[in-house]
Residue, then its C-alpha position, 0 to 999 in steps of 0.5 A: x914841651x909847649x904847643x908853640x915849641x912843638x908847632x916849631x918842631x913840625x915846622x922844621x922837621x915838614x919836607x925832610x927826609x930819611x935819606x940821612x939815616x937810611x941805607x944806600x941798600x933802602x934810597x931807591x924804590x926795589x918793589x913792594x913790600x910790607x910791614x905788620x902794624x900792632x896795637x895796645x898791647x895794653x899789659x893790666x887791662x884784660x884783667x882790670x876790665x874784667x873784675x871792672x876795676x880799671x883804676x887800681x885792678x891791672x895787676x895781672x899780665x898773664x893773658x896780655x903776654x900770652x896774646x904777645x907772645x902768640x903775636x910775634x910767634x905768628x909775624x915769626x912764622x910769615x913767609x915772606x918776611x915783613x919789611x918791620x914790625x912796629x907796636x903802637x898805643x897803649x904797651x901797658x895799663x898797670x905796672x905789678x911789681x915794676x920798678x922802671x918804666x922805659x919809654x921814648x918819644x920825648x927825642x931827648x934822654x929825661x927820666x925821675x923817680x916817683x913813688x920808687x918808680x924809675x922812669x926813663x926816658x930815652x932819646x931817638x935814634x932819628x931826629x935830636x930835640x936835645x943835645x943828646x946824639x942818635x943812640x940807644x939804651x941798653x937795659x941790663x936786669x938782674x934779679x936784684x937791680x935793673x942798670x942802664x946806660x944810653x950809648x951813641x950809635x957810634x960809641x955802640x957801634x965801635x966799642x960794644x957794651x961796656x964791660x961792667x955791663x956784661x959782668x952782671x950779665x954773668x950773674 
């Protein structure tokens, strides 16, 4: 996307609002509340700084895992509840032994394959920069593929997974 192209996007998408999305249940002010905000999860660099290789030495997630788990393992125990729960930054540095890569942000499904390296790219559930609808991904992986499928949130909503889908989950 352009600069110009995205300039144009912030200037249509300055003044909406979710009420469009949103639940009857979430239009109105009910109180305060809160939600927990997390950053750079950063999967590959613990050990890429420590040996100060950070250009090929990401190999190992170990700790970076342990510290995730221990995080939502900590927002799992809160009382009272956060509202949400969003992850921003850098989700990882080094990619051992991975053969797709799923991300967002882009607000249209893309994707290619570099170096055996699937990237997918998968539309928004909000606002469509594309002629894709409003949906979400569904990610099945077994031992020998990874398969995916992006559905609309009606399709999802009325039909479920298909059932090919949930035969490699039986595997």
């Amino acid at each position: 996307m352009s600069a110009a192209e995205a300039a144009d996007v912030f200037h249509r998408a300055r003044g909406r609002t979710l009420d469009a999305f949103s639940s009857e249940k979430e239009r109105e002010w009910k109180g305060p509340f809160y939600f927990i905000q997390g950053a750079d999860t950063q999967f590959g660099l613990m050990k890429a700084w420590s040996t100060g290789n950070c250009d090929t030495g990401g190999d190992e997630w170990g700790q970076e895992i342990r510290l995730t788990e221990q995080a939502v393992e900590a927002i799992n125990k809160l009382n009272p509840k956060p509202k949400f729960f969003v992850l921003c930054g850098d989700l990882i540095h080094a990619m051992p032994g991975i053969r797709a890569v799923f991300s967002g942000h882009y607000h249209r499904n893309a994707g290619g394959t570099y170096q055996n390296l699937d990237m997918v790219v998968s539309s928004a559930i909000g606002c469509q920069l594309g002629k894709d609808t409003h949906g979400l991904r569904v990610v099945v992986i077994t031992a020998e593929k990874i398969v995916h499928r992006y559905y609309s949130l009606d399709e999802l909503s009325k039909g479920g997974i298909e059932d090919d889908l949930k035969e490699l989950l039986k595997e």
